[in-house]
C-alpha positions in Angstrom: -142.8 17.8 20.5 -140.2 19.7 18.4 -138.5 18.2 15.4 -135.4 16.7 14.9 -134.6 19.1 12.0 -135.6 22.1 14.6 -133.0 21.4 17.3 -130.2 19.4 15.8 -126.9 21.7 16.1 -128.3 24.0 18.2 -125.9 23.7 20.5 -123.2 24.5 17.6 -121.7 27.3 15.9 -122.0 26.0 12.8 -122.2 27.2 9.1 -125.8 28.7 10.0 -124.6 30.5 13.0 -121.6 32.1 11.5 -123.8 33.4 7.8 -126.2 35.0 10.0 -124.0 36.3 12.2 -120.9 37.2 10.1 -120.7 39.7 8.0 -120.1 38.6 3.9 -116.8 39.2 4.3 -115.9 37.8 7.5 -117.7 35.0 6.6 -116.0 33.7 3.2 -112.6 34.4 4.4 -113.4 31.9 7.1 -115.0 29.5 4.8 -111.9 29.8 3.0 -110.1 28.8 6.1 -112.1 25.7 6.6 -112.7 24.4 3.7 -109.2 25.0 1.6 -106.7 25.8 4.6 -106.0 29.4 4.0 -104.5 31.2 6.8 -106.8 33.1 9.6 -106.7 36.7 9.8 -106.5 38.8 13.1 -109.4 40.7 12.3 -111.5 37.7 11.0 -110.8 35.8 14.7 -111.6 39.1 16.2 -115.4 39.3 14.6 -115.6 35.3 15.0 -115.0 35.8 18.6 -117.1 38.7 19.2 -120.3 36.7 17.3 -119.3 33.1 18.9 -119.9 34.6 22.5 -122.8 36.6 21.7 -124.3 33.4 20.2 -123.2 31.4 23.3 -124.5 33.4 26.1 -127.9 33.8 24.0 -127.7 30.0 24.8 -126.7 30.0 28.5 -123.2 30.4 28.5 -121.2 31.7 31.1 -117.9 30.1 30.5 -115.9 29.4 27.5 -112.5 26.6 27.3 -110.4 25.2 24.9 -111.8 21.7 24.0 -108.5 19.7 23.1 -107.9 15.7 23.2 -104.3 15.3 25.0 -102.3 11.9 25.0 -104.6 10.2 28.0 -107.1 8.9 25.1 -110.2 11.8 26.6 -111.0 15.3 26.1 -109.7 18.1 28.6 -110.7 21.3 29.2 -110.3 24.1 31.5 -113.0 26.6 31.6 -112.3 30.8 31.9 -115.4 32.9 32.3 -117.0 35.9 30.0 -116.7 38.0 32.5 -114.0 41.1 33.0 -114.3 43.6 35.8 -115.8 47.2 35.0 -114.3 50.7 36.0 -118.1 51.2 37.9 -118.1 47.6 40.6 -119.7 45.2 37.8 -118.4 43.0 34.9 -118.7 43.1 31.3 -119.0 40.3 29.0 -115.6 40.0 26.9 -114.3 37.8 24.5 -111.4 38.6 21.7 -109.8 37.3 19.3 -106.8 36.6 20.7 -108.3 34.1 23.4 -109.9 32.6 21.0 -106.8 31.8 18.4 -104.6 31.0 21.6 -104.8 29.8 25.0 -102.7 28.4 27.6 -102.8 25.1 29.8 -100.7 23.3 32.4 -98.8 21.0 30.8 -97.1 18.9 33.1 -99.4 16.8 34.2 -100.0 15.3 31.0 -98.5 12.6 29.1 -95.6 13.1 26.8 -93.2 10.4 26.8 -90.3 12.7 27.8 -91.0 15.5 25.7 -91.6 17.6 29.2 -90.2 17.6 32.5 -92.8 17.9 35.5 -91.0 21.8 36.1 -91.7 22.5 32.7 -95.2 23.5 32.6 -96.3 25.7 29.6 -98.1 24.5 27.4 -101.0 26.0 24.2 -104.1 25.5 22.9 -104.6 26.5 19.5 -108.0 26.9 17.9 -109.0 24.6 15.3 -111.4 26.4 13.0 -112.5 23.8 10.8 -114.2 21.9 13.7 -117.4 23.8 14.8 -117.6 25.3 18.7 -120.5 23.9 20.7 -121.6 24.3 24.3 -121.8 21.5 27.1 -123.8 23.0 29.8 -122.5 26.2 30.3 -120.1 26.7 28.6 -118.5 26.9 24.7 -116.5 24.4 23.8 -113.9 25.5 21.4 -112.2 22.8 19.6 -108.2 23.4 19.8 -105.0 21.6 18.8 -102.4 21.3 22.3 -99.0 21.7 22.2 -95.7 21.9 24.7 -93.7 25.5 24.7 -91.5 24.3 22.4 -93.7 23.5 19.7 -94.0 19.6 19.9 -97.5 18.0 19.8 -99.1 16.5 23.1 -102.2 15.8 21.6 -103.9 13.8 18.9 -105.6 16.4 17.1 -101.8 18.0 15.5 -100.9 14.8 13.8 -104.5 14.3 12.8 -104.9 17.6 10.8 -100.9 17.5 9.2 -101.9 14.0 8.0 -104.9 15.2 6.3 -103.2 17.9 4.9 -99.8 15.1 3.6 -103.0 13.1 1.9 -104.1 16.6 0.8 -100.9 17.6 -1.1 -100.4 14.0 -2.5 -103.9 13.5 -4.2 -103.7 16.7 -5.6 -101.1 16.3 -7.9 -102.7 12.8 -8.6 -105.9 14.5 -9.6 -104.4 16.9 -11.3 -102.6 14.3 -14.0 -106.0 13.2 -14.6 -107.1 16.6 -15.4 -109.2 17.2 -12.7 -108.4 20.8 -12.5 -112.1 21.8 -10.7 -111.0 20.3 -7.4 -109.5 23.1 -5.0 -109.0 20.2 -1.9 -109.1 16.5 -0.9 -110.3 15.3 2.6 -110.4 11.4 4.3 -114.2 11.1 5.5 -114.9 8.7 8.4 -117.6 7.2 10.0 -117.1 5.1 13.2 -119.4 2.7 14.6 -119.5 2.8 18.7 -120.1 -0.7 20.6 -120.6 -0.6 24.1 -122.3 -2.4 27.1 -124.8 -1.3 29.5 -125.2 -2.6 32.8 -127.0 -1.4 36.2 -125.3 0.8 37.9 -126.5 -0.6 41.4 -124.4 -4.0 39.9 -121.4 -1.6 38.7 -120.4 0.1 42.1 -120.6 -3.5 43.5 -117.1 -4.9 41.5 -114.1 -3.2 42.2 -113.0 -4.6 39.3 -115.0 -2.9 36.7 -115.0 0.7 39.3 -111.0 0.4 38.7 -110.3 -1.2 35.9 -113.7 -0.9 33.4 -113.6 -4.7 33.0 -114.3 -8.1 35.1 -111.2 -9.6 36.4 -113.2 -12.2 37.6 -116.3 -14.4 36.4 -117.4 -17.6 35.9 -118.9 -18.4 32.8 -122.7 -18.3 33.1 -125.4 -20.8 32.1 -126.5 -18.7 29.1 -124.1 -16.2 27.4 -124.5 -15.3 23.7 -124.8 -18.9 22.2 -128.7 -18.4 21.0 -127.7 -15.2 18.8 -130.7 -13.7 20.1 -129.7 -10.8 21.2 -128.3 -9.6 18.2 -130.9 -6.9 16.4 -132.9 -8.3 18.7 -135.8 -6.3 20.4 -134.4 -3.5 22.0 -135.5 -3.3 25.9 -137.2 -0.5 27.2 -134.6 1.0 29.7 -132.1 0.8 26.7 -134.3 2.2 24.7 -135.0 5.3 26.6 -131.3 5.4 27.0 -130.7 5.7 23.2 -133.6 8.1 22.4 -132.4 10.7 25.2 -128.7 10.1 23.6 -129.9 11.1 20.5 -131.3 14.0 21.3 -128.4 15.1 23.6 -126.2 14.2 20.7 -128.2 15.7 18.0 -128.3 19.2 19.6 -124.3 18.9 19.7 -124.1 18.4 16.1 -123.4 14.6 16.1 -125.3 12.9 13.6 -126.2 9.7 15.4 -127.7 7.4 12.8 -128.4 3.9 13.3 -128.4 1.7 17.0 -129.2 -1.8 17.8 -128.4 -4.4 20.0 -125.0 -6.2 19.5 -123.8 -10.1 19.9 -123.3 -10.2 23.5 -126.3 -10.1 26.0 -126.5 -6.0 27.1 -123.8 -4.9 24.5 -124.8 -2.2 21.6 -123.7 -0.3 19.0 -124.0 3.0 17.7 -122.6 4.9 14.3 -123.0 8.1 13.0 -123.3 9.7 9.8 -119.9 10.0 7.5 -118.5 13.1 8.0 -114.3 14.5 7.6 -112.3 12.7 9.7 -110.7 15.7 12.4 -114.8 16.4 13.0 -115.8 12.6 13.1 -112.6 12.2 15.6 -114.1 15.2 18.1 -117.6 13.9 17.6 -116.9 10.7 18.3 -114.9 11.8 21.8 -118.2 13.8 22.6 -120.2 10.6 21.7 -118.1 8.4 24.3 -118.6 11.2 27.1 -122.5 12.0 26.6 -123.1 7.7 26.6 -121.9 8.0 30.1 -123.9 11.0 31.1 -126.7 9.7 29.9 -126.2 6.2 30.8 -125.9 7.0 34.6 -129.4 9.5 34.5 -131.0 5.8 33.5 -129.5 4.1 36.1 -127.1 2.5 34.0 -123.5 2.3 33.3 -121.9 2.4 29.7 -119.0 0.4 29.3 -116.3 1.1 26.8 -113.7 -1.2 27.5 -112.5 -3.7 24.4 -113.4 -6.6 26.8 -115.6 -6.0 29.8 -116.7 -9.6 30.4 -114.5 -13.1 29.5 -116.7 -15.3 28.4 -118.7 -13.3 25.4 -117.6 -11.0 22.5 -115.8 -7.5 23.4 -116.3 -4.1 21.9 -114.9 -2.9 18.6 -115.3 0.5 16.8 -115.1 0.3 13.4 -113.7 3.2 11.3 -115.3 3.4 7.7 -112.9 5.7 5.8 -113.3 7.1 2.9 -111.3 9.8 0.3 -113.4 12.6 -1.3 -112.5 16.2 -3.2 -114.1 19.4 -2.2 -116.8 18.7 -5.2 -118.2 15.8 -3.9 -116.1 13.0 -5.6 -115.3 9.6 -3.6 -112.3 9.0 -4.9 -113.0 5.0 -4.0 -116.0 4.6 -5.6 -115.5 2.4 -8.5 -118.4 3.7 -10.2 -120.4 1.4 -12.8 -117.2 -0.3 -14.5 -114.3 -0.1 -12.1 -112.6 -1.9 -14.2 -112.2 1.0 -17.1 -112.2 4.0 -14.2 -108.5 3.9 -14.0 -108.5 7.1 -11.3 -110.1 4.4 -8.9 -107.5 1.9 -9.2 -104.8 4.0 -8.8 -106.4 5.2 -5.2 -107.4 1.8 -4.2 -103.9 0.4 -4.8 -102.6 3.5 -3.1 -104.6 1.6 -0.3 -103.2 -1.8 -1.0 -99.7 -0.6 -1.4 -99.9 1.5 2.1 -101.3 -1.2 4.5 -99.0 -3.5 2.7 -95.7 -1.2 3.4 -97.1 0.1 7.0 -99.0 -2.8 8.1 -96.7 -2.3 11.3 -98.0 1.3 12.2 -102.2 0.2 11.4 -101.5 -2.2 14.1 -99.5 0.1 16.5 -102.7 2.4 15.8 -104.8 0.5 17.6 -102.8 -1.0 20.6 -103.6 -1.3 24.0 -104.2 -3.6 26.6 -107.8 -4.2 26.6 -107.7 -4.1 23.1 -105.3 -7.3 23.3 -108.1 -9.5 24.7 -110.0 -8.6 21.7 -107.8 -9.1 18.5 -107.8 -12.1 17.3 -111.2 -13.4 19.1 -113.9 -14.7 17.8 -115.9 -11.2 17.8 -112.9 -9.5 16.0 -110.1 -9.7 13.3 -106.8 -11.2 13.8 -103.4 -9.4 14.9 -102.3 -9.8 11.4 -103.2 -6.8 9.1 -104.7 -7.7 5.5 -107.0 -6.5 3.2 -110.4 -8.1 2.0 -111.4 -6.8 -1.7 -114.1 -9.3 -2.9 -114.7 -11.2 -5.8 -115.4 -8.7 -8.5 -111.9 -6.5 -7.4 -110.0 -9.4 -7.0 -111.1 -10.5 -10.4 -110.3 -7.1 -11.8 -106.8 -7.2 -10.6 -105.9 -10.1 -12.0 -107.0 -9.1 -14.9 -104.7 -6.2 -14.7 -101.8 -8.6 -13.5 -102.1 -10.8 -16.2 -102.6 -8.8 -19.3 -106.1 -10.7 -19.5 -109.3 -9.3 -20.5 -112.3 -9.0 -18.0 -115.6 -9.6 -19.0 -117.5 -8.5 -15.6 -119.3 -10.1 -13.0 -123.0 -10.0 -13.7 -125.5 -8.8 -11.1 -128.3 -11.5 -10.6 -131.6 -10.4 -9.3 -132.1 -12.0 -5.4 -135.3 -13.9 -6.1 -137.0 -14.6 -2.7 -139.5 -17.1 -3.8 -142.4 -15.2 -2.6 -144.2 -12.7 -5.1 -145.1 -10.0 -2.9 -141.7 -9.6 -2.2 -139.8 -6.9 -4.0 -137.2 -8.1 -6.1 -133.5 -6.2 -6.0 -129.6 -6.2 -7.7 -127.8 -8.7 -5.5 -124.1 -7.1 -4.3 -121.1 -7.9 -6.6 -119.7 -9.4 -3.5 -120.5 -10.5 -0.3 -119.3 -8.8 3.1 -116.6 -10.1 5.0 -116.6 -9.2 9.1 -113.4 -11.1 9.8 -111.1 -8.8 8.2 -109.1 -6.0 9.4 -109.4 -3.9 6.5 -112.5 -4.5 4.4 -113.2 -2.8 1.3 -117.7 -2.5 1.6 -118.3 -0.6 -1.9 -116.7 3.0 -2.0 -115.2 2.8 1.5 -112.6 0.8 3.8 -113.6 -0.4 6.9 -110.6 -0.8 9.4 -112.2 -3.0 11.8 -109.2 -3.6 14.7 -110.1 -0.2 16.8 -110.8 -1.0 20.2 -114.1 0.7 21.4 -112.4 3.2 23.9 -109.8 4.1 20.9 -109.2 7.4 19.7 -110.0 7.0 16.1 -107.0 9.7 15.2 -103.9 7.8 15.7 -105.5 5.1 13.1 -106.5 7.9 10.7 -103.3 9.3 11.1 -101.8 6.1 10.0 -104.2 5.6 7.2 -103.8 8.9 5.9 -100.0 9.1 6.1 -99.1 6.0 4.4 -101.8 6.4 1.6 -100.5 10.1 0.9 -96.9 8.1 1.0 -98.4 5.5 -1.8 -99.5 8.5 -3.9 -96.4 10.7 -3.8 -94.4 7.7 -5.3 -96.9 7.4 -7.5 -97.1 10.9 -8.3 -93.2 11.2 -8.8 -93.2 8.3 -11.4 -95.9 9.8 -13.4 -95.4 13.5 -13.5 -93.7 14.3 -16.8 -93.9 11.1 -18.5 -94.5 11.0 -22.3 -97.1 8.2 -22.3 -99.3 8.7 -19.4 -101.4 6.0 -19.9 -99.3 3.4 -20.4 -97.0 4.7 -17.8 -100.3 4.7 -15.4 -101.5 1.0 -16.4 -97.3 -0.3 -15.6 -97.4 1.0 -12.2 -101.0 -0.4 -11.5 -99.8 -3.5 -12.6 -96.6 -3.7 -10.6 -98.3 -2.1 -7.0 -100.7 -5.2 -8.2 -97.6 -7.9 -8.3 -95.9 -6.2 -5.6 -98.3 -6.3 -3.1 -101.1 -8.5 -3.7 -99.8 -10.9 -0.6 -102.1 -8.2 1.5 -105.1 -9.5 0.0 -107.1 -12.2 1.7 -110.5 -12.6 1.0 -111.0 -15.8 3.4 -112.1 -16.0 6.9 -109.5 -14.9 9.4 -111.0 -16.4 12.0 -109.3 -19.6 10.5 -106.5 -21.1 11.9 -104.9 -22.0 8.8 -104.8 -18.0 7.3 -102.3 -17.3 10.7 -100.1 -19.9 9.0 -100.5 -18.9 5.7 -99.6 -15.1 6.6 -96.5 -16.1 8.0 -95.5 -17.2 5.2 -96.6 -14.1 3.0 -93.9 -12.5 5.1 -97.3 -10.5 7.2 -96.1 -9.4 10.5 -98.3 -10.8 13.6 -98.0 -9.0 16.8 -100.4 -10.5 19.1 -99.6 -8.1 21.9 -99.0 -4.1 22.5 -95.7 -4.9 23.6 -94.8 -7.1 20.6 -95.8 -4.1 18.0 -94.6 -0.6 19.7 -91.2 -0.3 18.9 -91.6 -1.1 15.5 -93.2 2.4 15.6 -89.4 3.5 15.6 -88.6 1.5 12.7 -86.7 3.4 9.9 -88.8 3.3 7.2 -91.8 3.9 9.7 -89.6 7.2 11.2 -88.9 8.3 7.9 -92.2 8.2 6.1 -94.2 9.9 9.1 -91.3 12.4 9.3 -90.8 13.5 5.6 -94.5 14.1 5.4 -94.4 16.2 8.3 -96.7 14.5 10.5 -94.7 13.2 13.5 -91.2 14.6 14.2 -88.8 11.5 15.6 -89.3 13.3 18.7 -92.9 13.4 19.0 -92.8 9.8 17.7 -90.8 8.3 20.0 -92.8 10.3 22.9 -95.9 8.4 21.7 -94.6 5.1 21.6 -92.9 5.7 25.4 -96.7 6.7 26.2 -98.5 3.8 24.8 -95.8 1.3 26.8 -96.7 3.2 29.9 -100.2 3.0 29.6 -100.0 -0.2 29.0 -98.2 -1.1 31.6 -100.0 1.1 34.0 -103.4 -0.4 32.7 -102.0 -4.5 33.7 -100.7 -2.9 36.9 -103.6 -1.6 38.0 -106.0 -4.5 37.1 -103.1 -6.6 39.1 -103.3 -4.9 42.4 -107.2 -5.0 42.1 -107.1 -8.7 41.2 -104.7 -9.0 44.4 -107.1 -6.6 46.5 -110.5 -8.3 45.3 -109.1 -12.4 46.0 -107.8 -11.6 49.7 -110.7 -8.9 50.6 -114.0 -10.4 49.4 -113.5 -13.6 47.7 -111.2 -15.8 50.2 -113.2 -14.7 53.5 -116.5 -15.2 51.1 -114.8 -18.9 50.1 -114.6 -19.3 54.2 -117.0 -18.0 55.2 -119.0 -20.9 53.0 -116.8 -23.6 54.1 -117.3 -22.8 58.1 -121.3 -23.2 57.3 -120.6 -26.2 55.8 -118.3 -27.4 58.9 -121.1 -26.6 60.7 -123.4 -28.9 59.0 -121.1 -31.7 59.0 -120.7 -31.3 62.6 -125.0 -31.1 63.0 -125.0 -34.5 60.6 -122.6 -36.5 62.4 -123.7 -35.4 65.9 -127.1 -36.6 65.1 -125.7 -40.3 63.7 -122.2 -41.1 63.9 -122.8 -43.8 60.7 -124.5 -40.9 58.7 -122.6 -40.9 55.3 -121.3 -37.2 54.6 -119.9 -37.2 51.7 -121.2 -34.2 49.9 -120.1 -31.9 52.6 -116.6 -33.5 52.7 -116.2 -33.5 49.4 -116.9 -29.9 48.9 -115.0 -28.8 52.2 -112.0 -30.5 50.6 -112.2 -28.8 47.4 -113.2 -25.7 48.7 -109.7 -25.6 51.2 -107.8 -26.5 48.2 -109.1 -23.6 46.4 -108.6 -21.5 48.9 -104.9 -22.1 49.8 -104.6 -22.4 45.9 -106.1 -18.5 45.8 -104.2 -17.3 48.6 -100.5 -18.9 46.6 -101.7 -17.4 43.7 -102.9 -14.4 45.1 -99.2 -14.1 46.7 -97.3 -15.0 43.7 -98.9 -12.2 41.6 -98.1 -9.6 44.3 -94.4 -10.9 43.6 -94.6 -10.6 40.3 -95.8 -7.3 39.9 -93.1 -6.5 42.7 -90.9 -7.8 40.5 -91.6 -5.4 37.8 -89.2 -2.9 39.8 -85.9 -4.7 38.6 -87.1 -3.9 34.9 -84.5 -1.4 33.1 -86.9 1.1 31.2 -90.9 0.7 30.5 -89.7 -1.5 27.4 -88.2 -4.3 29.4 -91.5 -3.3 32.0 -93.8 -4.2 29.1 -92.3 -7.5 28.6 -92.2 -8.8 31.8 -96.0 -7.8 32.4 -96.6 -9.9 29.2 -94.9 -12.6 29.9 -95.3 -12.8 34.0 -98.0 -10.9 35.2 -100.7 -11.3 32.8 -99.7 -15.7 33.7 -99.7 -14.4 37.2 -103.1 -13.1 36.6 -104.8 -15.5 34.2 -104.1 -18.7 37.2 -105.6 -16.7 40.2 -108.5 -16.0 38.2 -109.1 -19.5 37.5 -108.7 -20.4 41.0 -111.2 -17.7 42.0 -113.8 -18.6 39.1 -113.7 -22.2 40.0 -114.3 -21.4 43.5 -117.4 -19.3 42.2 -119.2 -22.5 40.8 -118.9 -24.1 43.9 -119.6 -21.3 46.5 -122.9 -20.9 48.0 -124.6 -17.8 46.5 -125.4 -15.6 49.0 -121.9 -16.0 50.3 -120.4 -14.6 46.9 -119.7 -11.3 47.2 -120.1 -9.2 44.2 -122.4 -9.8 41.4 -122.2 -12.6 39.2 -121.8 -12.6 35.2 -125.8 -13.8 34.9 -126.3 -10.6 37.0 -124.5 -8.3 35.2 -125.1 -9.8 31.6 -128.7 -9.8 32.3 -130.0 -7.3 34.3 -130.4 -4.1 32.1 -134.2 -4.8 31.1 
């Protein structure tokens, strides 16, 4: 059997691929062009071309298309062939420069909030050299921006790479006053951790529900969920485990370095995360990462589902984004080192951090909102609508230090004695973990915790970046020319410290109590996609993405008019199929039971007039109640959706899905899950939550 280290990226053009197959020169002025941002050169693309195909169809490749990640939240791609017709009947194999810089894609059929009409169709691709090329079957994959003819962005990619390159600029001249002249360029790193559940796929094409929608609409709560914990890094089951050893090796030949896996809370949920690597690559990896589960899932026999909340009654999927800052020398710039408290470089970046989520704590929650993520946030498997920042004991105590004008004497690391000699002794962590924040700082990293699992990770990068690159260029503009650096330095610490300290909350957000006590920090809570959107058009939110160059109003306001129709589109759809489901399978399934017993009262009473019946009575009664109750309910959410017609614009839409449907919805699924518990089992027809939660052994 080969070795990992023989085959991973061999299904990329990576570093190794282009020195052996570049010449010197070719070779650094690319470099240059990934690593510092220096402008691409005709002739360059045209010898990066020429050596990408030959590399490709050495590997298989017929076909090559411009990989890009449009508004719908998924790759697309179009693929164009090698080939070009010769003067004697046959082909050569031809690839230049020019297709590789440019291409050119239908872009009317796409989302952009406005920004096209259907007529208008043009749109580009534009290659994005500093993410490797790879090859899915046959054909190479070359990772590209998309944009509309006139220039705006229609994909996630754009805004990704102009907000690294705003953080870029910002913590430059930041490094720069501390003297840090070696540094040439800054980058965020990122490392998101996939969950996701597998389930039979025999059990999958059975519910409508989860072939529409991705999630159960319906489902009565089984006799065992995930109350024992033991699923949780519990023994992972054979068919999952051949599922995750083939994905890593599918994964590992693309490049993606697929690190740790293990089972999850919920019964047949996992999770998957990756190496660290710079944000625009860890955003394309983790697209391909979410496309190859599914392939691989479905050659097991299995289904991956990526939804935020597949099933009701136990924890949903999360993807937690671990971001970090680090220079082109190898620095994290949020490592606090051994004594944070004298590395003054630190601070400044981590209250960059504080000061950012405090100012945009808005556009982090925009970042991650959708409708399946609603059902998630503020759960018991996942941090509250209300955006704050978890620091830990020894930061905490360092800052108010810093507030006060007190000394700081340290926290001492103890040695975690285990009681048992044979057991290794180790530093115990300055502070403990905490899993119910939003934003948890876990050493030299932040963890941003409220992604939804079938989340891009750009838009909340973009977010991140943006408003820490906003933090740093006040902070530049204060301290740039001032007589007394230091002191300047340790004034502005102190204030960002007073300033914005109410974003710090070290407690458990699960708690009741911290909603209450937010409110009246002055934290915004917006429960619901609708609630948070159009804050996105806020002024200070329009004119910090817009002076940084990273949205245009334009492009913003195009993405927040997407996000409303998606999510209205998203409740719609799990409407009709809630509608669809109730009159189709589970009222004539509900009947069908309640004739049979009919039948057996008739039998009983035919064979003794006196016999006592009251088991069958009772159940027929309570099973025609919940039948005319399905049927109402059934009716009044077909109305209510219906409704939705009168609304003026997809903002009012939004609203009136929050408010009416998604009540509409939430009463005929009690109705339906009620009749469930009571409904003979061979009569129910789809699989139940025990079969689904259960099944993937």
């Amino acid at each position: 059997m080969n070795m990992v280290s023989d085959y991973f990226g061999c299904l990329v053009f990576d570093q190794r691929q282009m020195k052996a197959r570049l010449s010197p020169e070719v070779y650094q002025s690319l470099h240059n062009t990934i690593d510092q941002g220096t402008k691409l050169d005709s002739g360059v693309a045209n010898a990066v071309a020429t050596a990408m195909m030959e590399w490709a169809i050495e590997q298989g490749a017929t076909h090559f298309t411009h990989w890009f990640q449009p508004l719908t939240g998924i790759t697309a791609e179009k693929h164009d062939s090698f080939i070009l017709p010769a003067a004697d009947g046959g082909v050569i194999m031809d690839f230049s420069g020019k297709e590789l810089i440019k291409g050119e894609s239908d872009a009317s059929s796409f989302p952009s909030g406005g920004l096209r009409a259907t007529f208008e169709a043009r749109g580009y691709t534009a290659w994005d050299p500093t993410s490797y090329a790879f090859i899915k079957g046959n054909t190479l994959c070359i990772p590209t921006a998309f944009c509309s003819y006139g220039g705006e962005a229609l994909d996630a990619k754009t805004p990704l790479l102009r907000s690294m390159e705003a953080l870029n600029r910002q913590a430059m001249r930041i490094l720069k006053l501390f003297g840090n002249e070696d540094v040439k360029c800054v980058h965020t790193c990122t490392g998101p951790e996939q969950e996701y559940f597998l389930i039979p796929q025999e059990l999958y094409k059975k519910r409508k529900d989860l072939v529409y929608t991705g999630r159960t609409l319906f489902g009565a709560k089984p006799p065992k969920g995930q109350e024992m914990d033991d699923h949780y890094y519990g023994v992972i089951k054979p068919r999952v485990a051949a599922f995750m050893q083939d994905l890593d090796a599918e994964l590992w030949k693309l490049g993606v370095s697929a690190k740790t896996e293990h089972n999850e809370v919920a019964p047949c949920q996992h999770e998957l995360a990756p190496v660290y690597t710079t944000t625009n690559i860890a955003t394309d990896h983790n697209q391909l990462t979410m496309e190859i589960m599914q392939k691989v899932a479905a050659k097991h026999g299995l289904v991956c589902l990526l939804h935020e909340k597949p099933f009701a009654c136990v924890n949903g999927s999360g993807k937690h984004n671990n971001w970090s800052i680090s220079t082109d020398t190898g620095v994290n710039l949020l490592s606090p080192g051994e004594t944070p408290y004298e590395n003054a470089q630190f601070l400044l970046f981590l209250c960059a951090v504080l000061k950012a989520v405090d100012d945009y704590q808005d556009l982090l929650r925009i970042s991650v909102a959708s409708a399946g993520n609603d059902h998630r946030l503020g759960a018991n498997e996942a941090p509250p609508a209300v955006v704050s920042v978890f620091l830990g004991d020894e930061l905490q105590g360092i800052l108010d230090a810093i507030e006060n004008d007190t000394p700081y004497y340290g926290m001492k690391k103890k040695t975690m004695k285990l009681g048992v000699d044979v057991l290794p002794r180790f530093p115990q962590d300055t502070t403990d973990r905490n899993r119910t924040s939003p934003l948890a700082f876990t050493g030299n990293k932040f963890e941003f915790r409220m992604l939804g699992a079938s989340n891009s990770i750009a838009s909340a990068n973009v977010m991140l970046n943006t408003a820490v690159a906003e933090s740093l260029k006040i902070y530049a503009d204060r301290l740039e020319g001032v007589e007394d650096f230091e002191n300047a330095l340790h004034q502005m610490i102190k204030k960002t410290i007073k300033d914005h300290k109410r974003i710090i909350f070290n407690g458990n957000g699960y708690d009741g109590a911290w909603i209450a006590e937010a409110e009246k920090r002055g934290l915004s809570n917006y429960p619901t996609t609708p609630d948070c959107l159009m804050h996105s058009l806020d002024e200070k939110n329009v004119q910090m993405l817009t002076a940084h160059r990273v949205l245009s109003y334009t492009e913003l306001r195009s993405r927040c008019e997407i996000q409303l129709e998606n999510y209205c589109k998203t409740v719609i759809i799990e409407a009709n199929t809630m509608v669809d489901m109730a009159r189709r399978q589970i009222l004539p399934a509900v009947q069908g039971y309640t004739a049979e017993l009919c039948g057996t009262l008739a039998a009983k009473k035919a064979v003794s007039k006196t016999a006592p019946c009251n088991y069958e009575t009772g159940l027929i009664e309570k099973l025609s109640m919940l039948s005319d109750q399905i049927a109402d309910r059934a009716d009044a959410l077909q109305q209510a959706v219906a409704g939705l017609n009168k609304a003026e614009g997809v903002e009012q839409e939004a609203y009136a899905i929050r408010d009416r449907v998604l009540a509409a919805m939430a009463q005929l699924r009690a109705s339906a899950d009620e009749a469930e518990t009571v409904t003979a089992e061979k009569y129910w027809p789809f699989p139940t939550y025990g079969e689904l939660l259960f099944s993937a052994e």
